[in-house]
VEXPANU-926722 format. One record per residue (C-alpha): z, x, y. Coordinates in steps of 0.1 Angstrom, whole numbers, padded with zeros to 4 digits, always signed. Example, Ala and Ser with C-alpha at 12.3 -4.5 7.8 and 13.67 -1.06 7.14 Angstrom:
2
+0078+0123-0045;+0071+0137-0011;
REM end
This chain:
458
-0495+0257-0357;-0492+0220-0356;-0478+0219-0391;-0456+0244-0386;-0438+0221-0354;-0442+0192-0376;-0419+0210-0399;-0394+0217-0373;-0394+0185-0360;-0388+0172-0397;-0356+0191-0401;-0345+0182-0368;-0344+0147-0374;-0327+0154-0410;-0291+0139-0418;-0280+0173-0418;-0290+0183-0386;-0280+0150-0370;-0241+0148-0386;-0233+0183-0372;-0239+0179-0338;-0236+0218-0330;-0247+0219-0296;-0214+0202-0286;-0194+0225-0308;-0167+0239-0281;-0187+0227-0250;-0172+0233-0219;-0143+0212-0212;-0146+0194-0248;-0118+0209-0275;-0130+0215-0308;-0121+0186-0337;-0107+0190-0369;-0104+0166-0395;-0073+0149-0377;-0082+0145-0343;-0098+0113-0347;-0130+0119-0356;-0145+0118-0393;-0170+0145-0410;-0199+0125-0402;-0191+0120-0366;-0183+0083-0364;-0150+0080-0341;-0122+0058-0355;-0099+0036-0337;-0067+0050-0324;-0033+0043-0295;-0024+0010-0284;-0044-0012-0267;-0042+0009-0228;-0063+0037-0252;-0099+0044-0254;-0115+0028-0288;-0147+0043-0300;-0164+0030-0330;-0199+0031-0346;-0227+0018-0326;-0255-0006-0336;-0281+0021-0342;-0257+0043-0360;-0266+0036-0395;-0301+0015-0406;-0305+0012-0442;-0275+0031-0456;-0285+0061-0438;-0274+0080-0406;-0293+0070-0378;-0308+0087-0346;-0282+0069-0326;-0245+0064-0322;-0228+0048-0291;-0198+0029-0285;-0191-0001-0292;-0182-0027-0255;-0148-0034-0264;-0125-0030-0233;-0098-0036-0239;-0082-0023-0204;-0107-0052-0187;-0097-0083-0214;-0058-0072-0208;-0059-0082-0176;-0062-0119-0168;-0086-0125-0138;-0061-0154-0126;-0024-0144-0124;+0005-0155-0127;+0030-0171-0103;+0030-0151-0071;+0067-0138-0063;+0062-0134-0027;+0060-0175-0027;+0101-0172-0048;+0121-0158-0025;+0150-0175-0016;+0151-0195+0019;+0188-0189+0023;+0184-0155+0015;+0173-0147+0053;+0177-0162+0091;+0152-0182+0102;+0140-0184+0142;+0117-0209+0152;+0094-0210+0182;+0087-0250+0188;+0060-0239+0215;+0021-0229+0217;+0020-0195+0212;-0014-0178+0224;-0030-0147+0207;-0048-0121+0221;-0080-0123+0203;-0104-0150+0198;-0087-0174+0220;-0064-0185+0191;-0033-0202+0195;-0006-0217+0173;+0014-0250+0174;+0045-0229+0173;+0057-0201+0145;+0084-0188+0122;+0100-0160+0114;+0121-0148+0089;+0151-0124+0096;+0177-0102+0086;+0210-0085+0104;+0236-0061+0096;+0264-0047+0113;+0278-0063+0145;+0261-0073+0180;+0284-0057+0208;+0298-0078+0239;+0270-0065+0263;+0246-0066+0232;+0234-0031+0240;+0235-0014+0201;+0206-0035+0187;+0182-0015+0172;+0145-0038+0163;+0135-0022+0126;+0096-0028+0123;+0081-0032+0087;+0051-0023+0072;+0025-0042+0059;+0035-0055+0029;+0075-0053+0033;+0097-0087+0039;+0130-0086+0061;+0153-0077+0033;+0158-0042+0041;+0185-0034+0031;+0209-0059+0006;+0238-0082+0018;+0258-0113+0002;+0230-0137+0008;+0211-0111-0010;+0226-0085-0030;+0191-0070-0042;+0184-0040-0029;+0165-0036-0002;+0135-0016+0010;+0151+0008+0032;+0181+0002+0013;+0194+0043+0017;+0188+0042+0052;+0210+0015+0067;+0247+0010+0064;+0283+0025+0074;+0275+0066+0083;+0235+0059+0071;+0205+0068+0093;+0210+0031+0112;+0249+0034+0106;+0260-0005+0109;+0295+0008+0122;+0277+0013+0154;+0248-0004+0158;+0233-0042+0152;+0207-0035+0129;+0174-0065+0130;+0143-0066+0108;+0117-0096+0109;+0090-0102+0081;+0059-0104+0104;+0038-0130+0115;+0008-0133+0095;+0026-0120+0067;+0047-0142+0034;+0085-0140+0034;+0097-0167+0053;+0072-0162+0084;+0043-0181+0092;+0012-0168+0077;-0017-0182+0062;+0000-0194+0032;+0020-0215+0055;+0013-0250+0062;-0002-0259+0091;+0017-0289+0107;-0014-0304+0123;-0034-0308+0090;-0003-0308+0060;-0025-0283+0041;-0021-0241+0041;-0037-0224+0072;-0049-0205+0047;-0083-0184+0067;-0084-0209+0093;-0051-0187+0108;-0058-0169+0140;-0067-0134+0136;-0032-0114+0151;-0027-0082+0170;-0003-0059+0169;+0005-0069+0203;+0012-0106+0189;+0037-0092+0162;+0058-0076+0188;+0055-0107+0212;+0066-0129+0182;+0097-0103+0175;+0108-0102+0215;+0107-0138+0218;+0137-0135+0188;+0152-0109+0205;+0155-0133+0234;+0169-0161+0213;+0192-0137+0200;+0208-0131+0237;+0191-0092+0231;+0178-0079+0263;+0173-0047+0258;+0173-0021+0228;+0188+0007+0220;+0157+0015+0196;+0126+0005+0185;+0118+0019+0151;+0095+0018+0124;+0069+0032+0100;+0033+0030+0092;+0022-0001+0103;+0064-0003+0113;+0056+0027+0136;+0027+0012+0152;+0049-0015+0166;+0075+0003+0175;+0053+0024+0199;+0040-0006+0211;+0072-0021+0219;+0075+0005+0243;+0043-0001+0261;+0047-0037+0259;+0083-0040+0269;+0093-0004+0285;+0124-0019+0305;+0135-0037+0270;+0132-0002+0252;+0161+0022+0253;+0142+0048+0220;+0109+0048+0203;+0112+0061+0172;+0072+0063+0149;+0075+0076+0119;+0043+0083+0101;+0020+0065+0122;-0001+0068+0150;-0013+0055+0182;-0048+0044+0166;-0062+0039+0130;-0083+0072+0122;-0118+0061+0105;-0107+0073+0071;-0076+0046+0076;-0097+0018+0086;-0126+0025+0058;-0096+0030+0028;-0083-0003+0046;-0123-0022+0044;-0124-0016+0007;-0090-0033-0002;-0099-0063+0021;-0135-0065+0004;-0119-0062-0034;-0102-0092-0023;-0131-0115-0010;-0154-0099-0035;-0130-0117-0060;-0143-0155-0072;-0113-0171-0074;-0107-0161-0034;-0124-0186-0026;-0126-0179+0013;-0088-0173+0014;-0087-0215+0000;-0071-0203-0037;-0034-0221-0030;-0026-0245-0057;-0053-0230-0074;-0064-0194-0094;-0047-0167-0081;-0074-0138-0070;-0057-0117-0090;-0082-0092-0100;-0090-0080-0064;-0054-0084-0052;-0051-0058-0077;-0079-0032-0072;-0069-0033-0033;-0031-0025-0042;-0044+0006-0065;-0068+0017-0036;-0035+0013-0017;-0013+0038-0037;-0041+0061-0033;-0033+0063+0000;+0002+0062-0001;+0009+0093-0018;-0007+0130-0020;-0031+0155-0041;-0006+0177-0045;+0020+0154-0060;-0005+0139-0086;-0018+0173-0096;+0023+0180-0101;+0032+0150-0114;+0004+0143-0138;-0022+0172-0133;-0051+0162-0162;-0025+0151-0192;-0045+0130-0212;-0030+0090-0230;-0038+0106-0260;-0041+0143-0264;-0041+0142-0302;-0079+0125-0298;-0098+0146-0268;-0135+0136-0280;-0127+0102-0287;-0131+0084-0251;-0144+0050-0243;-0146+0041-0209;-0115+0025-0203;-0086+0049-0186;-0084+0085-0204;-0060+0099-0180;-0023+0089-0172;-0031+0091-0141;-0055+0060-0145;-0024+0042-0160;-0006+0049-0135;-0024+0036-0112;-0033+0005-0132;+0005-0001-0136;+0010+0003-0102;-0019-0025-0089;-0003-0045-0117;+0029-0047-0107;+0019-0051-0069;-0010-0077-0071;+0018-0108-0066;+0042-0096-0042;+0021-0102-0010;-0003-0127-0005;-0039-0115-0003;-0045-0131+0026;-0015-0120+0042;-0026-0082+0033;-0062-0093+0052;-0050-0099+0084;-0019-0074+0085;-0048-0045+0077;-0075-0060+0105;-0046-0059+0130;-0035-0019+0113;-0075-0011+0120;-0077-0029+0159;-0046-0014+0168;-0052+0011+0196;-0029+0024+0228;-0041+0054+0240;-0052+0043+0271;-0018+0027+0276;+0006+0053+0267;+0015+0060+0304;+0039+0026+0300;+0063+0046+0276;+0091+0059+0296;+0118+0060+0272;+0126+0091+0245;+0104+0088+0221;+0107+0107+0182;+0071+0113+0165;+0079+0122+0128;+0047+0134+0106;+0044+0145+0072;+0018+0174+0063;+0006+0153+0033;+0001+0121+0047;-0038+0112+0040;-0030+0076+0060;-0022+0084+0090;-0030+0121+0089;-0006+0149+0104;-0028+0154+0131;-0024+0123+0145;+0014+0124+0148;+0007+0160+0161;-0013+0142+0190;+0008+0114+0203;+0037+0133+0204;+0019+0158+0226;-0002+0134+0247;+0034+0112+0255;+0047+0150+0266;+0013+0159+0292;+0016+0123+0304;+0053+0132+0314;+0068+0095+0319;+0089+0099+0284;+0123+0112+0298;+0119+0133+0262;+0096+0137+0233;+0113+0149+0201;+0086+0163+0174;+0093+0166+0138;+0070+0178+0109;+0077+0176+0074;+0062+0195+0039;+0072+0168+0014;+0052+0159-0015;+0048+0126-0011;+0024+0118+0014;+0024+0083+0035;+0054+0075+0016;+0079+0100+0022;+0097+0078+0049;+0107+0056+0020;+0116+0086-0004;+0128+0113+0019;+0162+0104+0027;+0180+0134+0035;+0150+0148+0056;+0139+0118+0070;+0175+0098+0074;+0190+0131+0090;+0161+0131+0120;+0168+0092+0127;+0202+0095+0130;+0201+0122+0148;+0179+0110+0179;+0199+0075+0176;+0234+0088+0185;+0222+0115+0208;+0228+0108+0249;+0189+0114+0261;+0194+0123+0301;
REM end
């Protein structure tokens, strides 16, 4: 008996029986391979795509002596990992242009609502279009999100085009033939306002983390004292998105005699757990990073490779299952190689994401995106949404994983059993593309705006 499984074991371990590999011979999920998919008679995988593919070669036990070995592995070359430079380059969020934008400048202590912080004053950095009427009634606030700037929309001091660029102009959504349109990049964020790449004027260095956590109460404090340098007393609208929406409804509670509209568009009246935990892993790629260095890195290297992994958590969030599975489904970078796969991306939808927290990691400041998110995650008015009296429009989209339907679903009905909103207009929308559709959606989404903007509310 024991000679017998000696000689089984003996064939076993053969050349023969090792080269074949049979047992994987059309496995579930693993295509069979022919001479030209890659992969040689004897099993060794060969090197193959450009340098975003997989490359697989023979691994240190795979041949001892001449002969085939009992083990064959990959070799760690990553070449996804060394193609991207832990330290960046130049941010572009520090480039853009000062005369590009208004700047309003508040020369007093301004006091925060958290932490007993305080500033020695504060920026920020605006943008207008259309024309402020004689009683300055047609101003409509726009609130951004968290990582947009003030250019919404292009102009001559800035003919690029803006972020909301469909949205805003003669016969648009915010038609600038009849209203005064005003965004302001936030405080706290990068564009022109002060932030905590800005220099603080008591020390001559960068606030950097020593800035004073901020509230989305502060942001819209900060906006309504430029609305009263401005000569703006009251609103026709407050409106906004995402983080944008959050403001907007706060506007209303803040300021409800200086609030004509409330318009929230894919937002909510309080971050939903899943929001605040998709929120805690961007904020901890970025301090996880070395080169963050408590939030010290200006003048130095750019914590590039967390700034990055929080902006592809980001567009996880931003868009939906069901556009991924229609736009990219399981299509592989290189089809023509199935069983040849490192560990590097093998899906295009791994590129894309890559390509996406490529191109995003220098646009906003990391720190900038840490204290914009804390303020997303603290916001919270429920208790206070008896001070909205005016109309209010709650838009949702069915695919948003953000700031989930429900939650749109909720506020507008809450604002409607609380009763003080002289109306509360509910829309709901099917698009594919999640958290973003307010950007993307401009027939749906444009249509609803204008809509409740040039309509008389009784």
């Amino acid at each position: 008996m024991l000679q017998k499984l000696a000689a089984q074991l003996t064939r076993s371990l053969s050349p023969g029986g090792l080269s074949t590999c049979r047992h994987l011979s059309g496995g579930v999920g693993l295509p069979k391979s022919g001479g030209g998919d890659g992969v040689d008679g004897g099993g060794i995988s060969k090197e193959f795509g450009k340098n975003d593919h997989p490359v697989i070669k023979e691994g240190n036990g795979g041949r001892s002596n001449g002969k085939l070995g009992t083990f064959s592995g990959l070799t760690p070359d990553f070449p996804c990992i060394v193609g991207n430079p832990s330290s960046g380059p130049e941010p572009t969020y520090a480039s853009v242009p000062k005369n590009s934008y208004h700047l309003f400048e508040y020369p007093d202590t301004f006091c925060l609502e958290l932490n007993s912080g305080r500033l020695p004053g504060f920026k920020l950095a605006y943008e207008t279009w259309g024309s402020l009427n004689p009683d300055a009634s047609n101003a409509i606030l726009l609130c951004t999100g968290l990582s947009a700037s003030s250019h919404a929309r292009s102009h001559p001091l800035n003919p690029a085009k803006g972020w909301w660029e469909s949205f805003i102009g003669p016969g648009c959504a915010l038609d600038t033939d009849k209203f005064f349109i005003i965004c302001a990049n936030l405080l706290g964020s990068c564009f022109g306002s002060s932030g905590p790449s800005s220099v603080n004027p008591e020390t001559g260095d960068p606030y950097a983390t020593t800035f004073p956590v901020v509230s989305v109460t502060d942001l819209v404090r900060s906006q309504f004292l430029l609305l009263d340098q401005l000569g703006i007393q009251r609103l026709h609208a407050a409106v906004g998105s995402s983080l944008g929406g959050m403001l907007s409804l706060a506007s209303a509670v803040e300021f409800p005699d200086r609030v004509n509209r409330l318009i929230s568009i894919s937002s909510a009246s309080y971050s939903h757990p899943t929001s605040i935990a998709m929120r805690y892993l961007q904020r901890k790629a970025i301090m996880t990073d070395p080169h963050w260095r408590s939030g010290r890195y200006y003048g130095s290297d750019y914590p590039k490779t967390g700034m990055k992994l929080a902006r592809e958590i980001a567009t996880l969030t931003y868009r939906s299952g069901p556009e991924w599975e229609t736009r990219f489904g399981r299509r592989r970078l290189n089809p023509a190689a199935p069983q040849a796969v490192s560990l590097c991306p093998t899906f295009v939808i791994e590129q894309y994401l890559d390509y996406q927290g490529e191109a995003s990691s220098v646009r906003l400041d990391p720190n900038s995106l840490l204290y914009l998110s804390k303020a997303m995650d603290l916001f919270d008015a429920e208790d206070q949404l008896d001070r909205v009296i005016c109309p209010a429009m709650i838009l949702g989209v069915q695919s948003d994983i953000l700031f989930p339907v429900e939650q749109q679903r909720q506020l507008a009905q809450r604002l409607r059993d609380i009763g003080r909103c002289r109306r509360v207009t509910y829309f709901e929308l099917t698009s594919l593309y999640g958290h973003d559709t307010f950007l993307l959606d401009v027939h749906n989404v444009g249509t609803a705006v204008k809509g409740f903007l040039e309509t008389e509310h009784a």
